[in-house]
VOKEDREN-904937 format. One record per residue (C-alpha): residue number from 1; residue in three letters; x, y negated, z negated. Coordinates in steps of 0.05 Angstrom, whole numbers, plus 5000, padded with zeros to 4 digits. Each point is the difference from the previous one (the first is absolute). Layout:
N
SITE   k   r   c1   c2   c3
SITE NUM ALA    X    Y    Z
...
***
This chain:
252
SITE   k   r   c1   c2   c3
SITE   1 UNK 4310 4877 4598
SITE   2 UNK 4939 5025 5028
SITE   3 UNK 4942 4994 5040
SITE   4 UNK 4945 5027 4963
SITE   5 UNK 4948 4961 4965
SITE   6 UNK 4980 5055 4960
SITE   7 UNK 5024 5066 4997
SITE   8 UNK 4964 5044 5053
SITE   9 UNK 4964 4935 5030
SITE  10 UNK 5036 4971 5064
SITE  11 UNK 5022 4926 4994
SITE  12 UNK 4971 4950 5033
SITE  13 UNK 5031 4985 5072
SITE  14 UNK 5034 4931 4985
SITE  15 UNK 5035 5027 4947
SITE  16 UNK 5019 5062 5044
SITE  17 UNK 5029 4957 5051
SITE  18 UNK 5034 4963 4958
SITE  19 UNK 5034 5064 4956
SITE  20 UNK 5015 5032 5081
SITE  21 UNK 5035 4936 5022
SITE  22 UNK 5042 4988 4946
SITE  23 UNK 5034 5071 5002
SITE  24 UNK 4995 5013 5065
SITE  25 UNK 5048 4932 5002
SITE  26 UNK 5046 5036 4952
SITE  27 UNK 4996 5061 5046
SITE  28 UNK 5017 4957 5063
SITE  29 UNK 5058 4970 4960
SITE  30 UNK 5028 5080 4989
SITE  31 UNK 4986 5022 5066
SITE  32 UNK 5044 4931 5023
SITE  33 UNK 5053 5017 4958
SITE  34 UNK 5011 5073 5020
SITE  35 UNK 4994 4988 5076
SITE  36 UNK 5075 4997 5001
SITE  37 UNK 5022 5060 4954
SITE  38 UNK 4943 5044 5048
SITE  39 UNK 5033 4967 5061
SITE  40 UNK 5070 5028 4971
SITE  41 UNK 4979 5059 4974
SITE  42 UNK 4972 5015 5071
SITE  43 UNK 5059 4978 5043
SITE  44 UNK 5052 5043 4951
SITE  45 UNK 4958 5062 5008
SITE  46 UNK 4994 4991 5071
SITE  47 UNK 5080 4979 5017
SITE  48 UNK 5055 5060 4985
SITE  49 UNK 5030 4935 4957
SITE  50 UNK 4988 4940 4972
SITE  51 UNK 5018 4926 4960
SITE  52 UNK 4985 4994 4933
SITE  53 UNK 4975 5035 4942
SITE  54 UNK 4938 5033 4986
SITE  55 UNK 4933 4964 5006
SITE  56 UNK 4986 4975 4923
SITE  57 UNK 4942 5061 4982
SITE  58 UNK 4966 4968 4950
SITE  59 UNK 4975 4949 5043
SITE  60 UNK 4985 5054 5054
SITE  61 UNK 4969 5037 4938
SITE  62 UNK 4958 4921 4988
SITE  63 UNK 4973 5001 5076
SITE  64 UNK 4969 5077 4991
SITE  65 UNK 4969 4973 4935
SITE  66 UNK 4975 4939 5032
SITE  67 UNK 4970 5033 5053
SITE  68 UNK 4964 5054 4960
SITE  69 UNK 4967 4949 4954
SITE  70 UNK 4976 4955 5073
SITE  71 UNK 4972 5067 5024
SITE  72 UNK 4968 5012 4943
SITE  73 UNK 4975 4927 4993
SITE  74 UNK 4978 4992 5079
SITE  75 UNK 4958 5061 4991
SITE  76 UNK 4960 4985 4937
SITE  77 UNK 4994 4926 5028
SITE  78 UNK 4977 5025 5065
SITE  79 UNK 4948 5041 4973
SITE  80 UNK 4967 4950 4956
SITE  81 UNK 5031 5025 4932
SITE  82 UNK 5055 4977 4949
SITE  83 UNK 5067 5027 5009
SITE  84 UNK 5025 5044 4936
SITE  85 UNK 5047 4956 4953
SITE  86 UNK 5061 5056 5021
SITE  87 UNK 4992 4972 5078
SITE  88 UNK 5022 4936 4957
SITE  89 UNK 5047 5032 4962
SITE  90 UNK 5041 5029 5053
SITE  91 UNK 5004 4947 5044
SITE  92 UNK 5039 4962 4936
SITE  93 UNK 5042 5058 4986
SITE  94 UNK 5016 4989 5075
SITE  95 UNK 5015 4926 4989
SITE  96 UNK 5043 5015 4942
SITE  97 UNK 5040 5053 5037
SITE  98 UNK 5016 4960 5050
SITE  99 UNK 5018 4933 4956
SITE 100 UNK 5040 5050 4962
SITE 101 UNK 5035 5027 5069
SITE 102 UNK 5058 4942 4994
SITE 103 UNK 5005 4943 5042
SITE 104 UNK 5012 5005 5068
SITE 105 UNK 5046 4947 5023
SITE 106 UNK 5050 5019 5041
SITE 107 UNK 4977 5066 5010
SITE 108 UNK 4984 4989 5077
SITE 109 UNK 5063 4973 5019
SITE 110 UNK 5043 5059 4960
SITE 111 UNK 4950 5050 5042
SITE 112 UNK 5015 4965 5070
SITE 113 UNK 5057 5042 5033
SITE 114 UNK 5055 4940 5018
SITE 115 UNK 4999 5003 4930
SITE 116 UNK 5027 5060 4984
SITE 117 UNK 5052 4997 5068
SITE 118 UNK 5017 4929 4971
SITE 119 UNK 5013 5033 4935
SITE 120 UNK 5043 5059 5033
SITE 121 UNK 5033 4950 5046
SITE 122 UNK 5025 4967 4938
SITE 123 UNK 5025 5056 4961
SITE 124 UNK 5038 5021 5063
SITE 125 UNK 5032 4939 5011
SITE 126 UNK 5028 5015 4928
SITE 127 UNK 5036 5056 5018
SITE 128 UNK 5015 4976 5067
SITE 129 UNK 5039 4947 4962
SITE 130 UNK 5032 5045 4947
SITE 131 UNK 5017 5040 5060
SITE 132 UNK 5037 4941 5030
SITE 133 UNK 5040 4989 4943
SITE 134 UNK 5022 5065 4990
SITE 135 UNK 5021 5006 5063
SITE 136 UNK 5032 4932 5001
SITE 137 UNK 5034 5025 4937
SITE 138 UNK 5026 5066 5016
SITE 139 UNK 5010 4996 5075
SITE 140 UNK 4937 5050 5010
SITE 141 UNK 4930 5015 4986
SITE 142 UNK 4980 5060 4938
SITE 143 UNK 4995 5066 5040
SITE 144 UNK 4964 5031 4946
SITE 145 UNK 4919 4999 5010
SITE 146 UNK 4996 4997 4912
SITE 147 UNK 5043 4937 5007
SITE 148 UNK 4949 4970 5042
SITE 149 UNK 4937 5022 4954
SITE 150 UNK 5031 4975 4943
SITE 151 UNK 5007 4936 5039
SITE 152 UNK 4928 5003 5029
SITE 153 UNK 4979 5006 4923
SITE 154 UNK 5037 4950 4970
SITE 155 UNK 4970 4954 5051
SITE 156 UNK 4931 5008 4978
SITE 157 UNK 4962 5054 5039
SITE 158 UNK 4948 5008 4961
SITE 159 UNK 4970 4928 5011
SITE 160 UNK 4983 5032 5074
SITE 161 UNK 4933 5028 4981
SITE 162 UNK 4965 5050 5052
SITE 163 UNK 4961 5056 4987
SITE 164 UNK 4971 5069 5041
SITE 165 UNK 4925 5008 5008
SITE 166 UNK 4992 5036 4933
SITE 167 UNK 5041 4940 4970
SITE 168 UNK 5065 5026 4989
SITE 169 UNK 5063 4949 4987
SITE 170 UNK 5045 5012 5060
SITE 171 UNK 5066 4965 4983
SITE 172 UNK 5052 4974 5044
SITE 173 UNK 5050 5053 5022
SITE 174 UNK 5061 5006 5035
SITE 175 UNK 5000 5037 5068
SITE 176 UNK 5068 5011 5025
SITE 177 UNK 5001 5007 5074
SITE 178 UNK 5060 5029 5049
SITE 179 UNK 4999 4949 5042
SITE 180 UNK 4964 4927 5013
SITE 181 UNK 4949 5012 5051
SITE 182 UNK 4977 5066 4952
SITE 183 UNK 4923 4992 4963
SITE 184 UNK 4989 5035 4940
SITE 185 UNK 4962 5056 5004
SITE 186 UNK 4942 4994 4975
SITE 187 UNK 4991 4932 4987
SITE 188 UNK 4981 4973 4934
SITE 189 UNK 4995 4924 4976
SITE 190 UNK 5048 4982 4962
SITE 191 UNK 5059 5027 5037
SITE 192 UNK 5066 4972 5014
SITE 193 UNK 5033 5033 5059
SITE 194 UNK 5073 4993 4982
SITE 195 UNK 5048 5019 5055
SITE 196 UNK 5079 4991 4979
SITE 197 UNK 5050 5006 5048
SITE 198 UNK 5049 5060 4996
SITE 199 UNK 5060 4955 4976
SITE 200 UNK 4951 4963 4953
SITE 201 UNK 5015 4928 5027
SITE 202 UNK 4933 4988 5025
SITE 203 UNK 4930 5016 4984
SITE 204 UNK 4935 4987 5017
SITE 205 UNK 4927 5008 4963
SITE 206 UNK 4932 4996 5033
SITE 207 UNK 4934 4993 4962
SITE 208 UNK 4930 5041 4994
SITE 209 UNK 4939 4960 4981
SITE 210 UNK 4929 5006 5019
SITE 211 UNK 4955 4977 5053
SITE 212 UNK 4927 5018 4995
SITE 213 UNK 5008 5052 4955
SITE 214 UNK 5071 5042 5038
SITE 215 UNK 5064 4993 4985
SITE 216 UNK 5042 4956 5059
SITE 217 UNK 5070 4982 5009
SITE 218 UNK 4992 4922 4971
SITE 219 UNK 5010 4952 5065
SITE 220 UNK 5039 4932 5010
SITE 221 UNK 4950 4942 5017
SITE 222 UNK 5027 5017 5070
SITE 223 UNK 4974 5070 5001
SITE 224 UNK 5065 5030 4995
SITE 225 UNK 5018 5057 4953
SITE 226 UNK 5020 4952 4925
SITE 227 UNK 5080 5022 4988
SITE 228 UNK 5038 4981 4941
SITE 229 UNK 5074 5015 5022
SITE 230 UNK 5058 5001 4969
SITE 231 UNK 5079 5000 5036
SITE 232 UNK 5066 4993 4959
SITE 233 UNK 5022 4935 5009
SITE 234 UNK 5084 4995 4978
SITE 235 UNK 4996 4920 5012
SITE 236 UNK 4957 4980 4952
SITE 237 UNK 5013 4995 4927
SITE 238 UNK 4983 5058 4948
SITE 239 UNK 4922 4979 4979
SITE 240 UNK 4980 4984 4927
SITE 241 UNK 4959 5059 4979
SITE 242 UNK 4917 4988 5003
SITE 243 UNK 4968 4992 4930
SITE 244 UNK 4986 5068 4968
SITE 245 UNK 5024 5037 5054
SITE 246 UNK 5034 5068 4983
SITE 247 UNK 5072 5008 5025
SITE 248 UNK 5016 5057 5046
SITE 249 UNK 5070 5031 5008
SITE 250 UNK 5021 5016 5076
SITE 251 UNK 4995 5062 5028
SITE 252 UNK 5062 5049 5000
***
């Protein structure tokens, strides 16, 4: 489409009104639909970590588009004179780019940060529970730190998705600690701080999530440090193994 009514000749101003409001609408409906991945892209860069994937760059790519081509258009309209049919041109490309960005439902929520420490919460209540029953089972908790990252993988850690500032995965790990008051050093989301006591019947494992873009120990809704314990228990009856839980032999 264009606004000329002959070539070199400027159109008349109706019809330049006209051609500037209709794509500067398509421009407003790009720059509307990018506001969020800028917003991410932003708060990643500026956070040492963050929720959520990468902001989608084709529609970033459809909001630098857009804008050249309203530039572009504002100017020639400004002055008096038609805008060139690229000024157009680009501000579809930008339109497309973003349409062909993917849809964006649900992408807010899976970038909020109780998402990802609901999503490590669950994964270490997996192994929390596998835990349990091997330590119901055998009479004491896996001493062996590759016991407990098989466990931690079986139990879906890479559902917990959080990423550095130059969006790098950074998967849920295993930090084993001496004691139970001990913090990893440094701390990284996606830890669980397993402690095991030294005759294995007990054990304990304390979460890192995020909080404004820093890893935290995850809190209780009382404010209190969030355990997940485990103690031997000789009264109660051996436990049915969890679904697709791997089986760990004791310790010697």
């Amino acid at each position: 489409m264009t606004a000329r009514s002959e070539v070199g000749q400027p159109s008349p101003l109706g019809l330049r009104l006209v051609h500037a409001a209709l794509f500067l609408a398509f421009a407003a409906g790009v720059g509307a639909a990018s506001a969020p991945e800028w917003t991410h892209l932003v708060g990643a860069l500026a956070q040492p970590f963050h929720a959520g994937a990468a902001s989608r760059w084709l529609v970033l790519a459809g909001s630098v588009l857009a804008a050249a081509g309203v530039v572009r258009l504002g100017w020639d309209l400004a002055r008096g004179r038609s805008a060139p049919l690229w000024a157009s041109g680009v501000i579809l490309l930008g339109v497309m780019a973003t349409l062909a960005g993917g849809n964006p439902l649900g992408l807010e929520q899976s970038r909020a940060e109780v998402t990802a420490n609901l999503e490590l919460l669950r994964v270490a209540r997996r192994v929390h529970l596998q835990m349990v029953h091997e330590l119901q089972s055998h009479g004491e908790t896996p001493r062996s730190q590759e016991a407990w990252r098989a466990a931690l993988q079986q139990a879906g850690a890479d559902d917990v998705r959080v990423y550095t500032r130059t969006f790098q995965p950074v998967r849920p790990q295993v930090a084993w600690m001496p004691s139970e008051s001990a913090v990893p050093e440094p701390l990284v989301p996606g830890q669980l701080a397993v402690h095991v006591t030294p005759d294995g019947v007990g054990f304990t494992v304390r979460l890192v999530g995020l909080e404004k873009g820093r890893p935290v120990l995850l809190e209780d809704d009382q404010g209190a440090t969030l355990i997940l314990r485990g103690l031997y228990n000789p009264d109660l009856p051996p436990p049915s193994a969890p679904q697709l839980a791997p089986s760990f032999p004791p310790t010697p």
